[in-house]
PQR file of N, CA, C, O and H, with PARSE charges and radii, in Angstrom:
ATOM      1  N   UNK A   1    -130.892   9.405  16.239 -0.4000 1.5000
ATOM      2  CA  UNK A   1    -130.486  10.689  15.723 -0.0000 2.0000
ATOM      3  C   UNK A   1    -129.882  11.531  16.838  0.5500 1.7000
ATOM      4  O   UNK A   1    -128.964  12.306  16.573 -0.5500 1.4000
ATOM      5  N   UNK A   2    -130.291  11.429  17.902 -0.4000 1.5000
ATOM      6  CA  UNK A   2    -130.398  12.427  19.492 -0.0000 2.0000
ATOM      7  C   UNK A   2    -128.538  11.837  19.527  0.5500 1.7000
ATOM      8  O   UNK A   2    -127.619  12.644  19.664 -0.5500 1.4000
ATOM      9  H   UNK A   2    -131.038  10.799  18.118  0.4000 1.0000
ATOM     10  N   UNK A   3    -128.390  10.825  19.425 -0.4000 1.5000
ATOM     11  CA  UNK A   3    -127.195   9.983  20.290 -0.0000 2.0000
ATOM     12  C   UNK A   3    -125.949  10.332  19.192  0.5500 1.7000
ATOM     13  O   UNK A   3    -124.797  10.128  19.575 -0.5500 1.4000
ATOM     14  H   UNK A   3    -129.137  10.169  19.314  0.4000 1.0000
ATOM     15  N   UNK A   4    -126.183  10.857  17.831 -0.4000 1.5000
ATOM     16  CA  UNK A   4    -125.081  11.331  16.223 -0.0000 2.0000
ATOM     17  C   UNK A   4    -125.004  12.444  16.352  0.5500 1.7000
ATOM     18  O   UNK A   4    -123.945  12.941  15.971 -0.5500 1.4000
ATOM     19  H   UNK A   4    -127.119  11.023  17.520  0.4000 1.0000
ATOM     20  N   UNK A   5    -126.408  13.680  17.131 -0.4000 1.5000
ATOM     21  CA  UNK A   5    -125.853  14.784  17.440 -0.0000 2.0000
ATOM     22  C   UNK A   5    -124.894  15.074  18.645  0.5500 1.7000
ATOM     23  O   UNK A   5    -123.937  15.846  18.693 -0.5500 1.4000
ATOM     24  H   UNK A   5    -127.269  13.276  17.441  0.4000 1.0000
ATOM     25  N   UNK A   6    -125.383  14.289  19.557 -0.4000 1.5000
ATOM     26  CA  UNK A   6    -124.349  14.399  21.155 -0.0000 2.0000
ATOM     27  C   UNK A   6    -123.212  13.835  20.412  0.5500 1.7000
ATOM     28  O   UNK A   6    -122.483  14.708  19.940 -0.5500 1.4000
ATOM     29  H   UNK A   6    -126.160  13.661  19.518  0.4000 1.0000
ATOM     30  N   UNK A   7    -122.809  12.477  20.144 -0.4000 1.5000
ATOM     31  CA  UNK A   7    -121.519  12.160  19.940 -0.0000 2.0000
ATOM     32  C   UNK A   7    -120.977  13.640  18.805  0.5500 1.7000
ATOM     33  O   UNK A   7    -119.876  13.939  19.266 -0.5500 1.4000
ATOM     34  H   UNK A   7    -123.401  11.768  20.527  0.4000 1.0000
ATOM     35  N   UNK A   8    -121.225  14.444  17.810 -0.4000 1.5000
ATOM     36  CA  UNK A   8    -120.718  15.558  17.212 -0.0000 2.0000
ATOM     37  C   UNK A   8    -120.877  16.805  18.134  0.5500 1.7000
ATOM     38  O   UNK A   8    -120.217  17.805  17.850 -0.5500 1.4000
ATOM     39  H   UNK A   8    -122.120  14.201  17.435  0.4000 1.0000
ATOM     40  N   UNK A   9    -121.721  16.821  19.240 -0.4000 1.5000
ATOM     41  CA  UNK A   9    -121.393  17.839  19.728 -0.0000 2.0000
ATOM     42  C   UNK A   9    -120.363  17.685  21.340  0.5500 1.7000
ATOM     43  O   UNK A   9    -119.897  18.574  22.053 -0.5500 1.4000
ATOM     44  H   UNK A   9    -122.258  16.008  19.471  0.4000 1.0000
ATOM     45  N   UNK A  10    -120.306  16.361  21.452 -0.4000 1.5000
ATOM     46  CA  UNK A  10    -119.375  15.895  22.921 -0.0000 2.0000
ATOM     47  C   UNK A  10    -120.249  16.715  23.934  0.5500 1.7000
ATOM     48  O   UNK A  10    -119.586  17.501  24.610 -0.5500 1.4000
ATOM     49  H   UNK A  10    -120.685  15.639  20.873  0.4000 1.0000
ATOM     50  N   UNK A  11    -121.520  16.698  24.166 -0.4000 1.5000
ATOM     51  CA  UNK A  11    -122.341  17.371  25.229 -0.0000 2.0000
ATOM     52  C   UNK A  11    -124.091  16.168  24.827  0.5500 1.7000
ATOM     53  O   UNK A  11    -124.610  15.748  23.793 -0.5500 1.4000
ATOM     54  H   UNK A  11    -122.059  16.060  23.616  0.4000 1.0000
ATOM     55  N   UNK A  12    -124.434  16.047  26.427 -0.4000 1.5000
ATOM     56  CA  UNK A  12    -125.302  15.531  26.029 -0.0000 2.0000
ATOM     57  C   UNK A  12    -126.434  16.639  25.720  0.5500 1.7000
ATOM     58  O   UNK A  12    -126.474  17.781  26.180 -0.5500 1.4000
ATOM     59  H   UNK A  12    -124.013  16.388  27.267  0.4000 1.0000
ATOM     60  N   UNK A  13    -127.580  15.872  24.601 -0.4000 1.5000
ATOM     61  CA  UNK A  13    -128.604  16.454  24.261 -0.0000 2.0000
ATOM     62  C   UNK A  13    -130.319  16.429  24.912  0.5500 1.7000
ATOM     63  O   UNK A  13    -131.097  15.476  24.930 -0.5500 1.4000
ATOM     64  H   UNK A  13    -127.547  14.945  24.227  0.4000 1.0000
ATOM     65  N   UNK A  14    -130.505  17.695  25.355 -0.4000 1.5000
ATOM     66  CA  UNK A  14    -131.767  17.890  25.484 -0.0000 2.0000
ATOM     67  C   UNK A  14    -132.933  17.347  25.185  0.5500 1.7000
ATOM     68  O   UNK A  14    -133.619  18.099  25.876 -0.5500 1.4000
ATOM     69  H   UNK A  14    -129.872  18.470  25.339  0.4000 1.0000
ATOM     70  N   UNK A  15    -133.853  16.482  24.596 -0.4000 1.5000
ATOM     71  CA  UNK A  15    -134.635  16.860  23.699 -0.0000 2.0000
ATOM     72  C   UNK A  15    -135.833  17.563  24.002  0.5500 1.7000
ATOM     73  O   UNK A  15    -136.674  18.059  23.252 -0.5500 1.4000
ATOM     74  H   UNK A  15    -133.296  15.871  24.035  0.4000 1.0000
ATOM     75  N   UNK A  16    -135.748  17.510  25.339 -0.4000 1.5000
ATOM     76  CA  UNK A  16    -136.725  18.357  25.543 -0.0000 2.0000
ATOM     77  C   UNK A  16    -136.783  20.006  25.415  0.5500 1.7000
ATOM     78  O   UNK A  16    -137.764  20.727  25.234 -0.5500 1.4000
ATOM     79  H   UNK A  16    -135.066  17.107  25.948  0.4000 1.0000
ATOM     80  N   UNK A  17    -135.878  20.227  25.518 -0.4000 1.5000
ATOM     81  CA  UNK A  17    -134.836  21.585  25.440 -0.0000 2.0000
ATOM     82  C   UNK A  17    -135.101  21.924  23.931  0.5500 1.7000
ATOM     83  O   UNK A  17    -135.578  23.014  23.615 -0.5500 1.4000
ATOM     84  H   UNK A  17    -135.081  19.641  25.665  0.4000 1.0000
ATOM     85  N   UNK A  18    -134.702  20.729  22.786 -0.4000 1.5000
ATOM     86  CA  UNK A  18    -134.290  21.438  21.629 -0.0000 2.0000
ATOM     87  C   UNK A  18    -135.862  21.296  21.041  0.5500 1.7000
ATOM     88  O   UNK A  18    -136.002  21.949  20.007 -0.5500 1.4000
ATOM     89  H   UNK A  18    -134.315  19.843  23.043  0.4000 1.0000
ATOM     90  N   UNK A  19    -136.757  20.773  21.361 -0.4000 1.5000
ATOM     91  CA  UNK A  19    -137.978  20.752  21.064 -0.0000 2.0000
ATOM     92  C   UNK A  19    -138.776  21.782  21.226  0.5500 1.7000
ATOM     93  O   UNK A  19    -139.468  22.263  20.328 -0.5500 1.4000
ATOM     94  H   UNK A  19    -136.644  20.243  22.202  0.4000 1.0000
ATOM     95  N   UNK A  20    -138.704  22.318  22.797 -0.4000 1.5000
ATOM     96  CA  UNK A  20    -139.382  23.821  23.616 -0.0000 2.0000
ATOM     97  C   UNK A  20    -138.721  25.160  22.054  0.5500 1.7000
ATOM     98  O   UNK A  20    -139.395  26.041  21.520 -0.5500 1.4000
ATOM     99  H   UNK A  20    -138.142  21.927  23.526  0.4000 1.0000
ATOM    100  N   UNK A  21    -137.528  24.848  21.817 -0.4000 1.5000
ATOM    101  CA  UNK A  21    -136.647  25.753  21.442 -0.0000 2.0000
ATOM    102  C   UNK A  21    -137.342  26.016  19.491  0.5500 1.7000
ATOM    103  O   UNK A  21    -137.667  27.016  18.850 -0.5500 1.4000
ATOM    104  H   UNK A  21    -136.980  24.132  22.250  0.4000 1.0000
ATOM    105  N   UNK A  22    -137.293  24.573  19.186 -0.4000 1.5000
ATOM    106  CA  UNK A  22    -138.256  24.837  17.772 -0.0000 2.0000
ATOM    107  C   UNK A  22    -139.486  25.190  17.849  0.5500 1.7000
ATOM    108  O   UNK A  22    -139.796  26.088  17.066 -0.5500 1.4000
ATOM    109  H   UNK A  22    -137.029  23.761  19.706  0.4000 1.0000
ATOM    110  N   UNK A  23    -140.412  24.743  18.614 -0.4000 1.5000
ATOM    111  CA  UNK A  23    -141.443  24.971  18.585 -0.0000 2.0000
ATOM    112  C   UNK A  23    -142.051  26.607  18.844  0.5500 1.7000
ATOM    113  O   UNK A  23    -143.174  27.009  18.539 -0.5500 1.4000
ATOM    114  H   UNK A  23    -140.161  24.013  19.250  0.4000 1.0000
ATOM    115  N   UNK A  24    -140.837  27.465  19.562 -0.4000 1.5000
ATOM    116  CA  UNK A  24    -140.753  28.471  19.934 -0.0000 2.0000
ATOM    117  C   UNK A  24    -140.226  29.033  18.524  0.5500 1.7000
ATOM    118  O   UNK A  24    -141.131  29.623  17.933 -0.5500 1.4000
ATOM    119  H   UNK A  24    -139.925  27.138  19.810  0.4000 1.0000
ATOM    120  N   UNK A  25    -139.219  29.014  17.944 -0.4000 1.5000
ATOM    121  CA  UNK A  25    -138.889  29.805  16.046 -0.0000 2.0000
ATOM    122  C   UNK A  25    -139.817  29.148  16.007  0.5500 1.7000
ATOM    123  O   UNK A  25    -140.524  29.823  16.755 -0.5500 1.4000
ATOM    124  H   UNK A  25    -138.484  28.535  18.424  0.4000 1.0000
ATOM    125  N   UNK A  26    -140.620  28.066  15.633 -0.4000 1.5000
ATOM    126  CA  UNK A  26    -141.570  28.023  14.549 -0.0000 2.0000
ATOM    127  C   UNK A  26    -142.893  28.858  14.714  0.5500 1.7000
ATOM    128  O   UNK A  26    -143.490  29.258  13.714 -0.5500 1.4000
ATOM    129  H   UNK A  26    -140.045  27.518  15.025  0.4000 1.0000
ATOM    130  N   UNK A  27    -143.253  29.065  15.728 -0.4000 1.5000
ATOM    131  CA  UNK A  27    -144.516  29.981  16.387 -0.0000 2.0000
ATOM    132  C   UNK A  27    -144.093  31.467  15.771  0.5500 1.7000
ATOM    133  O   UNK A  27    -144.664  32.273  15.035 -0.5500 1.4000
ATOM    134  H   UNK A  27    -142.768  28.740  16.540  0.4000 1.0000
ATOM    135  N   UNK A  28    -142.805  31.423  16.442 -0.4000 1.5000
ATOM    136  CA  UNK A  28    -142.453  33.077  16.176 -0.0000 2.0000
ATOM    137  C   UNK A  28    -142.329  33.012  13.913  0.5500 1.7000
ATOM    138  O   UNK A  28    -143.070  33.649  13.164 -0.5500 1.4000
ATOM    139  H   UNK A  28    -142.342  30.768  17.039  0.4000 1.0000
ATOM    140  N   UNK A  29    -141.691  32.478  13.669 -0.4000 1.5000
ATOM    141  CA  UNK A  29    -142.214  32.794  12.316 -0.0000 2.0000
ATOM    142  C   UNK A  29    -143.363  32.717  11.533  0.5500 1.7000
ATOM    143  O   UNK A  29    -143.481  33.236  10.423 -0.5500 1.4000
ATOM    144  H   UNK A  29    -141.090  31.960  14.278  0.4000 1.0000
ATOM    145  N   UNK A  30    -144.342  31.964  12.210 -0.4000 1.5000
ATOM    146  CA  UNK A  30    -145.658  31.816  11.692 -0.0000 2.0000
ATOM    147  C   UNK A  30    -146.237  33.287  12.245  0.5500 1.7000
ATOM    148  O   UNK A  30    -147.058  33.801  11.485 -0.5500 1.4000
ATOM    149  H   UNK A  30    -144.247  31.542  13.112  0.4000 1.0000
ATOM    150  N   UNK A  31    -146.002  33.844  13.156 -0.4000 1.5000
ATOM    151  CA  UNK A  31    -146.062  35.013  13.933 -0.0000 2.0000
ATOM    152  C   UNK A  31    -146.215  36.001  12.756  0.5500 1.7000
ATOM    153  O   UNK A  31    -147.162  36.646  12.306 -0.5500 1.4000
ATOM    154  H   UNK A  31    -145.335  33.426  13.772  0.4000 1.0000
ATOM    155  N   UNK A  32    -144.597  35.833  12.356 -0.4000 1.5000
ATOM    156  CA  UNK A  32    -144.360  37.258  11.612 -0.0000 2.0000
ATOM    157  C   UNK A  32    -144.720  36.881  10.043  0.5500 1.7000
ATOM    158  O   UNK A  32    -144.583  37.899   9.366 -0.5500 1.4000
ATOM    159  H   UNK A  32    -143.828  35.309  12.721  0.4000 1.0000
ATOM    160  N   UNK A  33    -145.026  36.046   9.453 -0.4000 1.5000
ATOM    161  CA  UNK A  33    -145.465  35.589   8.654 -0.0000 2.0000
ATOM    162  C   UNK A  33    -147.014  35.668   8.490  0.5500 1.7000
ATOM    163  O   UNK A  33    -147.583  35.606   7.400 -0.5500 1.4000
ATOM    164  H   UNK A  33    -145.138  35.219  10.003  0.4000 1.0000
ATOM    165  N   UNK A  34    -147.508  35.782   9.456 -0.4000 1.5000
ATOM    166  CA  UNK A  34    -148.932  36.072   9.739 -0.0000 2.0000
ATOM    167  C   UNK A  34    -149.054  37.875   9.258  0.5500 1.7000
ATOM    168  O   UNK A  34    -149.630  38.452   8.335 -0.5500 1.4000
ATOM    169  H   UNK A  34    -147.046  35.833  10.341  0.4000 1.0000
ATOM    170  N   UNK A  35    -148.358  38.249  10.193 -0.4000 1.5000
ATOM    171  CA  UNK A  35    -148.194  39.910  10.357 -0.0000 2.0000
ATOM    172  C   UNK A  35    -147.707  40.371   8.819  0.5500 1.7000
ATOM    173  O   UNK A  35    -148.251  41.349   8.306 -0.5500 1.4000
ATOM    174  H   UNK A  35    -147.890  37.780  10.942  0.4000 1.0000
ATOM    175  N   UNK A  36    -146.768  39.708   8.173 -0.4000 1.5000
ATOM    176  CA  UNK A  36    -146.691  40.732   7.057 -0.0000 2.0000
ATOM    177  C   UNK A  36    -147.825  40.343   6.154  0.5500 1.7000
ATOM    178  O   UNK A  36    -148.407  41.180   5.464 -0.5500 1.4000
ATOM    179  H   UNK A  36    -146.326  38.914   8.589  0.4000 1.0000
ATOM    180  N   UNK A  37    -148.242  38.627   6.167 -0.4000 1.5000
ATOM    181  CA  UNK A  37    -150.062  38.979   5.384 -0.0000 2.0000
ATOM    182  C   UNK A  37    -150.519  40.121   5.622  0.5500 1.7000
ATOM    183  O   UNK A  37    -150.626  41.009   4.776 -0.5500 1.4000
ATOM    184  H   UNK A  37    -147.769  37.947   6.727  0.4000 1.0000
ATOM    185  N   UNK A  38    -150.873  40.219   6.954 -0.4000 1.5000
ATOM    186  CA  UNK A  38    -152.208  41.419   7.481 -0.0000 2.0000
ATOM    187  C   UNK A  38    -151.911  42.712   6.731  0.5500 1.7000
ATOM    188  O   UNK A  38    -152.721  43.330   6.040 -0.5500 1.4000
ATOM    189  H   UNK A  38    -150.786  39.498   7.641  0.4000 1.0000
ATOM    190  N   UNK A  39    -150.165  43.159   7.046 -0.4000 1.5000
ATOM    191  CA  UNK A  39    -149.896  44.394   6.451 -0.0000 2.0000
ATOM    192  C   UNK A  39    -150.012  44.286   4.978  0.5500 1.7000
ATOM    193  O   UNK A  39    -150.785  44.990   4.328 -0.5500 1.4000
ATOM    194  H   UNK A  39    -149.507  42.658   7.607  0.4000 1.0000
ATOM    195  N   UNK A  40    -149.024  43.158   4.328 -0.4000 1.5000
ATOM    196  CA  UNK A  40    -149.632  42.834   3.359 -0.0000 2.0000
ATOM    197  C   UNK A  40    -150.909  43.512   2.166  0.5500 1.7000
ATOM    198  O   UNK A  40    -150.726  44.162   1.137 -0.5500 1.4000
ATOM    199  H   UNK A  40    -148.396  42.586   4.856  0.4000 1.0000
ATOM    200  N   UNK A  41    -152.146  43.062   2.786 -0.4000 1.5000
ATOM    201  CA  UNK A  41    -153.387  43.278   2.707 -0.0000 2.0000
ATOM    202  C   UNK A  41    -153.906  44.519   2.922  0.5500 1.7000
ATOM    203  O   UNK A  41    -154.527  45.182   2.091 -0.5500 1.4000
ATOM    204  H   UNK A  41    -152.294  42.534   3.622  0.4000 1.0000
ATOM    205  N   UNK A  42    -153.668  44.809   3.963 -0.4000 1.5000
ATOM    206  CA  UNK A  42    -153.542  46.347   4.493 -0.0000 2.0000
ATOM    207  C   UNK A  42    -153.825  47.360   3.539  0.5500 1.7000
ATOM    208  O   UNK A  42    -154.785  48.001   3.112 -0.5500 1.4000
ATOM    209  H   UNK A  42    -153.164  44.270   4.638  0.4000 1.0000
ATOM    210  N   UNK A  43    -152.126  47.200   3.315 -0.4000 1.5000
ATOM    211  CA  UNK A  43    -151.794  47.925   2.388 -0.0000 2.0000
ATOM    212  C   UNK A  43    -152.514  48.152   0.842  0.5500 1.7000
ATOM    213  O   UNK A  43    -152.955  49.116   0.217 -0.5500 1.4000
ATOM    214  H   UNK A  43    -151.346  46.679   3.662  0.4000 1.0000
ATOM    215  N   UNK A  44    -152.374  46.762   0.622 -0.4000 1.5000
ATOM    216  CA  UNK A  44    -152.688  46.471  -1.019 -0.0000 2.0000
ATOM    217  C   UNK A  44    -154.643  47.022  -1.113  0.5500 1.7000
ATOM    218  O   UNK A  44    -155.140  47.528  -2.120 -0.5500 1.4000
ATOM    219  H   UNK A  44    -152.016  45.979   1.130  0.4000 1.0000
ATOM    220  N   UNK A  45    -155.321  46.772   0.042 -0.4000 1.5000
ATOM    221  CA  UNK A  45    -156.610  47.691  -0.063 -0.0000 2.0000
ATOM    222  C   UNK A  45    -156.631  49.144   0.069  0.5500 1.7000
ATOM    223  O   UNK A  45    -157.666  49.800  -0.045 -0.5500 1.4000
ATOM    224  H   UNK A  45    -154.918  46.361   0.860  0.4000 1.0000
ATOM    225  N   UNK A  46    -155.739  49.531   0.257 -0.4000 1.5000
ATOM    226  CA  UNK A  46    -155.838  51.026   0.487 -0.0000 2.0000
ATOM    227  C   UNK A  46    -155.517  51.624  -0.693  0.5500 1.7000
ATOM    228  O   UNK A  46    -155.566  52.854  -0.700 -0.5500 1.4000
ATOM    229  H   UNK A  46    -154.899  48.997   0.349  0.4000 1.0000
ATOM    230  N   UNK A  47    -155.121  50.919  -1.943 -0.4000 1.5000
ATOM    231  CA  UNK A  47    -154.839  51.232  -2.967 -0.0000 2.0000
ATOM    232  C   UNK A  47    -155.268  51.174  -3.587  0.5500 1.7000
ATOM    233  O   UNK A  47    -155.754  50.043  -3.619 -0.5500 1.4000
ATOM    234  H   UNK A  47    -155.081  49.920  -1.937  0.4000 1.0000
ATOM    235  N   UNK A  48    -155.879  52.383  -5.284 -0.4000 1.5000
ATOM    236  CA  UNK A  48    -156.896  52.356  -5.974 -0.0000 2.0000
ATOM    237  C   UNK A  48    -155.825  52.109  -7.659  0.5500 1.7000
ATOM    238  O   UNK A  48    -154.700  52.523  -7.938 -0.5500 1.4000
ATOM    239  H   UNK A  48    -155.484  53.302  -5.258  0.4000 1.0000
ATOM    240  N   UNK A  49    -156.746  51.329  -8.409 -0.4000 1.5000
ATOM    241  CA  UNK A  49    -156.009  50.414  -9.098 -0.0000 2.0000
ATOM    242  C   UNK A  49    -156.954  51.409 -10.446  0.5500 1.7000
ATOM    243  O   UNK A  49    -158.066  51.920 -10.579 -0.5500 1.4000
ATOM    244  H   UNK A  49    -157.660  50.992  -8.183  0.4000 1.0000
ATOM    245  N   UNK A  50    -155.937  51.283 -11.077 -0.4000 1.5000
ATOM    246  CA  UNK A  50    -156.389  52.007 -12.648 -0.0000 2.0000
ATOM    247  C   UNK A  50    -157.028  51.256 -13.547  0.5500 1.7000
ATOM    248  O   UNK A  50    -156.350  50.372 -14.070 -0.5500 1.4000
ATOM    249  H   UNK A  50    -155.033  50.868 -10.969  0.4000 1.0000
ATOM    250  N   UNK A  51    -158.000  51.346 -13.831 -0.4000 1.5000
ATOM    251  CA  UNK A  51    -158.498  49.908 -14.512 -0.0000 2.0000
ATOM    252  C   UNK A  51    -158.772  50.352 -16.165  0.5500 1.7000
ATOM    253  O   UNK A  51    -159.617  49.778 -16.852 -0.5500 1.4000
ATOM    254  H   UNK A  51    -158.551  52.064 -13.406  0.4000 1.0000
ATOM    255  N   UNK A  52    -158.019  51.327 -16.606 -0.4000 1.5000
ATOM    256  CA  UNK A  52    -157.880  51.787 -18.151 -0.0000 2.0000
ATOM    257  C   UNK A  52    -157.326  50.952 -19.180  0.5500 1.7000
ATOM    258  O   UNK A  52    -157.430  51.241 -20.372 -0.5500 1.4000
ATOM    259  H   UNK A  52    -157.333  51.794 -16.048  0.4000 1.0000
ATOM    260  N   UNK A  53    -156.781  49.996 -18.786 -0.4000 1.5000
ATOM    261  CA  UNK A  53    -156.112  48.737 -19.841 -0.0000 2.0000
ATOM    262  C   UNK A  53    -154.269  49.354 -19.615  0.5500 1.7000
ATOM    263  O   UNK A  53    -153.728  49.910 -18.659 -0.5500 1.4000
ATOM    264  H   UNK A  53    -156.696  49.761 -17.818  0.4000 1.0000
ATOM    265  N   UNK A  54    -153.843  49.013 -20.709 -0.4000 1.5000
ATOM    266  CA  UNK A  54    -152.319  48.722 -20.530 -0.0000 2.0000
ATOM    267  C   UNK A  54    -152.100  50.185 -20.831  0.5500 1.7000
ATOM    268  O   UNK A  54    -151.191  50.710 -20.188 -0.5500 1.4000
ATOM    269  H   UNK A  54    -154.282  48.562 -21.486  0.4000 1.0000
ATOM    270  N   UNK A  55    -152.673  50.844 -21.575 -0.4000 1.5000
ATOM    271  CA  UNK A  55    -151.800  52.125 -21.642 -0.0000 2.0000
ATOM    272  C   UNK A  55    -152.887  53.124 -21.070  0.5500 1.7000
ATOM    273  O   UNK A  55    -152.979  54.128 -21.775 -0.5500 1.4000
ATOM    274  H   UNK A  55    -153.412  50.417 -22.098  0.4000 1.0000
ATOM    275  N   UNK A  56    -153.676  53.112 -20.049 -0.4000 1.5000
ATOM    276  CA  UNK A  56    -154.479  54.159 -19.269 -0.0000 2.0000
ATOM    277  C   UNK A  56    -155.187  55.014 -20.064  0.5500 1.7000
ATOM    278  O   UNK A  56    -155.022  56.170 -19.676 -0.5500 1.4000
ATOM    279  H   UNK A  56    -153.601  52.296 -19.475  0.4000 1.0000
ATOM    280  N   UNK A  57    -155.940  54.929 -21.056 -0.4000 1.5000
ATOM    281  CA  UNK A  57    -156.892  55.876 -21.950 -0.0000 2.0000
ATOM    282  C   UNK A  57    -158.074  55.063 -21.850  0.5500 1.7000
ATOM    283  O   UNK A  57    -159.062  55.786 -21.974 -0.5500 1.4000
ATOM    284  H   UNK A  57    -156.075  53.990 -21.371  0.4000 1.0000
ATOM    285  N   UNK A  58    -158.422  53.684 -21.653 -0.4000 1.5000
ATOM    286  CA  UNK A  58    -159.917  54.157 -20.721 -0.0000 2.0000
ATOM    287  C   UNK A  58    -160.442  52.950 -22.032  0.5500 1.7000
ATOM    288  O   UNK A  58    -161.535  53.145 -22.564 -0.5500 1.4000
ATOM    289  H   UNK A  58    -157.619  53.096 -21.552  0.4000 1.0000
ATOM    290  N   UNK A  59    -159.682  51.880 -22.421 -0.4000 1.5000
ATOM    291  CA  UNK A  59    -160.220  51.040 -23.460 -0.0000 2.0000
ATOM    292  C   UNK A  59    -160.199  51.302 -24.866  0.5500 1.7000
ATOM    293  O   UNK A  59    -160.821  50.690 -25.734 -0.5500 1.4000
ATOM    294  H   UNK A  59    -158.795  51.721 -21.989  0.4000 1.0000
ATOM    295  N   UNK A  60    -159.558  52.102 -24.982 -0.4000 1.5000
ATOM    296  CA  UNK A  60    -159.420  52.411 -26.855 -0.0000 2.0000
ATOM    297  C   UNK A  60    -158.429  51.309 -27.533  0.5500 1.7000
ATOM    298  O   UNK A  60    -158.177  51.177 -28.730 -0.5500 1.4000
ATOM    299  H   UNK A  60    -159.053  52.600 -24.277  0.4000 1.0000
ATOM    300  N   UNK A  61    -157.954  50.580 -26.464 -0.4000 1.5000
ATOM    301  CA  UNK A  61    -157.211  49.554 -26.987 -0.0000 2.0000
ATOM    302  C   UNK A  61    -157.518  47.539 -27.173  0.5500 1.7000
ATOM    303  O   UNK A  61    -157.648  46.862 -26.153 -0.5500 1.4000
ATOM    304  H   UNK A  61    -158.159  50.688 -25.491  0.4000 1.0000
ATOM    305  N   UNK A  62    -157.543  47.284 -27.730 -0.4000 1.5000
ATOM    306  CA  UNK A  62    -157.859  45.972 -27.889 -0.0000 2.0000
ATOM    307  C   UNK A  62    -156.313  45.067 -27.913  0.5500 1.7000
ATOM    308  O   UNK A  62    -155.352  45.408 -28.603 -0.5500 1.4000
ATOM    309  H   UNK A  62    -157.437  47.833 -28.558  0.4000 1.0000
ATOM    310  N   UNK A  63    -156.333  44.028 -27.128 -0.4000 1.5000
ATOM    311  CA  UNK A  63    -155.299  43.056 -27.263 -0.0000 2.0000
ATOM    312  C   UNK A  63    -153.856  43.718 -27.515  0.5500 1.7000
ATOM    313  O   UNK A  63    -152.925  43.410 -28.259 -0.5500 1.4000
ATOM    314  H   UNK A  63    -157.113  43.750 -26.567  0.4000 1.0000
ATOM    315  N   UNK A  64    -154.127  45.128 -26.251 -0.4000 1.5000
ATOM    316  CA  UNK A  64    -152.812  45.749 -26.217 -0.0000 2.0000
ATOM    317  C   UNK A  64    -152.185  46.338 -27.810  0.5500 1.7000
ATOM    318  O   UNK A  64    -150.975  46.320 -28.041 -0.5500 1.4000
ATOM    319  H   UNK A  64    -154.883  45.378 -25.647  0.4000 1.0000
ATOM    320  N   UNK A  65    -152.802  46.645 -28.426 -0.4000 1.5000
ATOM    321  CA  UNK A  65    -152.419  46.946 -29.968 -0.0000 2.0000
ATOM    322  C   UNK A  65    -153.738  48.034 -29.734  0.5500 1.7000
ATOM    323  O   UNK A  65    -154.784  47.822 -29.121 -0.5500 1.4000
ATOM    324  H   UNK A  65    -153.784  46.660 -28.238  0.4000 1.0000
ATOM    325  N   UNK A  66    -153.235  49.435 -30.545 -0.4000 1.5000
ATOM    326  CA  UNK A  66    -153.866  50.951 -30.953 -0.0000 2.0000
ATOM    327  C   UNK A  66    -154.433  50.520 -32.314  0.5500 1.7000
ATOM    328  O   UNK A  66    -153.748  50.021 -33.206 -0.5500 1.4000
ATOM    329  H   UNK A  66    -152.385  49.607 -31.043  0.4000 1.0000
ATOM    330  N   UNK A  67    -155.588  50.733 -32.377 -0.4000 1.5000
ATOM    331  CA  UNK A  67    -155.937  50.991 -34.410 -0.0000 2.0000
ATOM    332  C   UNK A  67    -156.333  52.464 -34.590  0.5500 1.7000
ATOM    333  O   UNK A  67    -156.600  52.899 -35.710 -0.5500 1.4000
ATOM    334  H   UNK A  67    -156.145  51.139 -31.653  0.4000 1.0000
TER
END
């Protein structure tokens, strides 16, 4: 594979280079992928959730239908 990218790029290839280089984006997106969980979460607990059913009067409703 190393020897189909050099012959398309007419430069020889690294692999040690292009290895350091993924392993480095892949860290960094697990990174920030990590970080917007946390905020994520964060966030979504700091928030108080209405628990009245679909139209907020507190259960007078059954299976989303008024009688």
């Amino acid at each position: 594979m190393g020897s189909v990218i050099e012959i398309a790029l007419k430069a020889p290839l690294d692999t040690a280079f292009v290895e350091r280089w993924f392993e480095a984006w892949f860290l960094g997106a697990c990174a920030v992928t990590a970080a917007g969980i946390f905020v994520g979460r964060s966030v979504r607990s700091g928030m108080e959730w209405d628990d009245g059913g679909e139209y907020g009067d507190g259960g007078d409703v059954e299976s989303g239908k008024r009688s």
